[in-house]
C-alpha positions as CSV (number, residue, x, y, z in Angstrom):
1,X,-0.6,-0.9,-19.0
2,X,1.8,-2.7,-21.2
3,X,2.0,-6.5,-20.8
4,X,5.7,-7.8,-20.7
5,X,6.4,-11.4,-21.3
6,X,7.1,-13.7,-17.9
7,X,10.7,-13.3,-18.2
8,X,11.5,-9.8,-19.2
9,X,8.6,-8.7,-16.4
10,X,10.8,-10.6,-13.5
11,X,13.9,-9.0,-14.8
12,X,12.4,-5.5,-14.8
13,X,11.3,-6.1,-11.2
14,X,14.8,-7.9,-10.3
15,X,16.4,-4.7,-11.2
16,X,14.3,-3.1,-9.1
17,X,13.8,-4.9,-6.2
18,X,17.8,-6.4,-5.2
19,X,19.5,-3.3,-5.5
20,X,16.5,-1.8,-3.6
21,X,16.9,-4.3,-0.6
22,X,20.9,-3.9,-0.7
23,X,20.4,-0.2,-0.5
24,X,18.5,-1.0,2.4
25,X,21.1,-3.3,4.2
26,X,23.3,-0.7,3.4
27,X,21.5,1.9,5.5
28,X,19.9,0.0,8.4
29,X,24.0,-1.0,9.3
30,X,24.7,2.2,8.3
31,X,21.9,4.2,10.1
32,X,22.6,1.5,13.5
33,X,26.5,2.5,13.3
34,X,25.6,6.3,13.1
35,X,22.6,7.1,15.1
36,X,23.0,6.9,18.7
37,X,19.8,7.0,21.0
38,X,21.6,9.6,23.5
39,X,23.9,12.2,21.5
40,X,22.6,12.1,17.6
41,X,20.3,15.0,17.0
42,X,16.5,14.2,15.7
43,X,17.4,15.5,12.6
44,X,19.9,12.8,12.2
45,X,17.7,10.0,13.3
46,X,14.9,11.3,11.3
47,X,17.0,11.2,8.2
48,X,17.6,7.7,8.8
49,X,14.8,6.5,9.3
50,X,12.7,7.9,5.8
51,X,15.8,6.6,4.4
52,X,15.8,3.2,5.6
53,X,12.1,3.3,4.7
54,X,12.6,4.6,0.9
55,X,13.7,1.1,-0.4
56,X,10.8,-0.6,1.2
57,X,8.5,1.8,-0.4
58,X,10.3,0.8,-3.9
59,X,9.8,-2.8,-3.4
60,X,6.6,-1.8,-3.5
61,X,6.5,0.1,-6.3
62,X,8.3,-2.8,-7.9
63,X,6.4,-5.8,-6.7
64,X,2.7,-3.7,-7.6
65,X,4.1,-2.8,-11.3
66,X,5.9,-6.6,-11.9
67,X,2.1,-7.6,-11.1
68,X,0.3,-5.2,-13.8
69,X,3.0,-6.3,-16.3
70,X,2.2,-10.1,-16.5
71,X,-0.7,-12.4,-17.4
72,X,-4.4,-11.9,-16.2
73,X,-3.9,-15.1,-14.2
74,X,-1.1,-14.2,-12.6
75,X,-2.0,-10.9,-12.0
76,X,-5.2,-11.3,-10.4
77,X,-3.7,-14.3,-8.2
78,X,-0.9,-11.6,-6.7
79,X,-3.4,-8.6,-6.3
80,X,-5.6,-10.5,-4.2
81,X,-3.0,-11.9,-2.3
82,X,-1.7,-7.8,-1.9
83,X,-5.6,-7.3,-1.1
84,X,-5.9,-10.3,1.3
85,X,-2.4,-9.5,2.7
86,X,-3.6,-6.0,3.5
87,X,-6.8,-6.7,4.8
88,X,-5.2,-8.6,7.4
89,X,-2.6,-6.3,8.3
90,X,-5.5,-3.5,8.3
91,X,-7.4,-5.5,10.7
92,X,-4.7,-6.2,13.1
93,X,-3.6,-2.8,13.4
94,X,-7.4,-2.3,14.5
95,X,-7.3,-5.1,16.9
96,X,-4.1,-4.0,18.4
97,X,-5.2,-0.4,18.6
98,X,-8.4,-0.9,20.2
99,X,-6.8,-3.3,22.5
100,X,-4.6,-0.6,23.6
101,X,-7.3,2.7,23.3
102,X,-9.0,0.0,26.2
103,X,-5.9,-0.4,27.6
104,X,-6.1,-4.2,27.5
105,X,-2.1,-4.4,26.0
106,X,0.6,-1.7,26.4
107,X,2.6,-0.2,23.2
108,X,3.4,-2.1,20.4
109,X,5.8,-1.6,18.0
110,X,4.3,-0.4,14.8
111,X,7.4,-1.5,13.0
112,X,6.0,-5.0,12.6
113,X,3.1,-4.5,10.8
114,X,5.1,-3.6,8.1
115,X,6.5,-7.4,7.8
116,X,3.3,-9.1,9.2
117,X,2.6,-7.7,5.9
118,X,4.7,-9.2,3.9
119,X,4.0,-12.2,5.8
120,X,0.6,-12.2,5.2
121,X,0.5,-11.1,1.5
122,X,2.6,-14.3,0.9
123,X,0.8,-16.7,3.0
124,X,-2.3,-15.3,1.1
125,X,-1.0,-15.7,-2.2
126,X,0.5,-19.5,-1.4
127,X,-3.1,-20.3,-0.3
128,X,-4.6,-21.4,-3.5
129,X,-1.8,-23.3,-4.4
130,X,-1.7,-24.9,-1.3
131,X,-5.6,-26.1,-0.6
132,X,-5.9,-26.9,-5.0
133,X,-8.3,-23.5,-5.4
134,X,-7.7,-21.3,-8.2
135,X,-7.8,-17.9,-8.1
């Protein structure tokens, strides 16, 4: 893995991740202004939908390689954010699944997992900063 300086690092992942997430914006107005629930074929809203989910997927791609290119500080303190952010995502989605295997809650929306993650894997990564721990 090559190490980048601070700066060019955040400009590799800057090219990256904003025209990812405009990409993005660009599809789900596009995708919401195309697909309708009633007459579009599956095909259609299939298309869409891996579509809209392709950028995401870059972000990631993104965010995981601007992590390996930067210090050993900086990189461990993101990964285990990333790891704590996905632990907790992982153990909601078992939460909410067994709640509904026992029928306790009806469906949920898997959608939101996917920004509970990002949620999480910021909250975790704030943490140390916040409460004066390092790493």
């Amino acid at each position: 893995m090559a190490q980048y300086g601070f700066n060019a690092a955040r400009k590799r992942y800057h090219r990256v991740f904003w025209p990812a997430m405009a990409i993005y914006v660009v599809i789900v107005l596009g995708g919401a202004w195309i697909v309708d629930k009633e007459t579009s074929p599956a095909w259609l809203a299939a298309t869409v939908a891996v579509m809209t989910a392709l950028p995401v997927c870059l972000t990631l791609w993104a965010m995981v390689r601007w992590m390996s290119e930067t210090d050993e500080y900086t990189r461990i303190k993101h990964l285990k954010g990333f790891a704590r952010g996905a632990a907790i995502t992982i153990g909601a989605i078992f939460v909410v699944g067994f709640l509904q295997l026992f029928e306790v809650i009806g469906n949920f929306e898997v959608f939101w997992f996917g920004p509970g993650f990002f949620f999480a894997y910021g909250l975790s990564t704030c943490w140390s900063n916040w409460f004066g721990t390092t790493v």
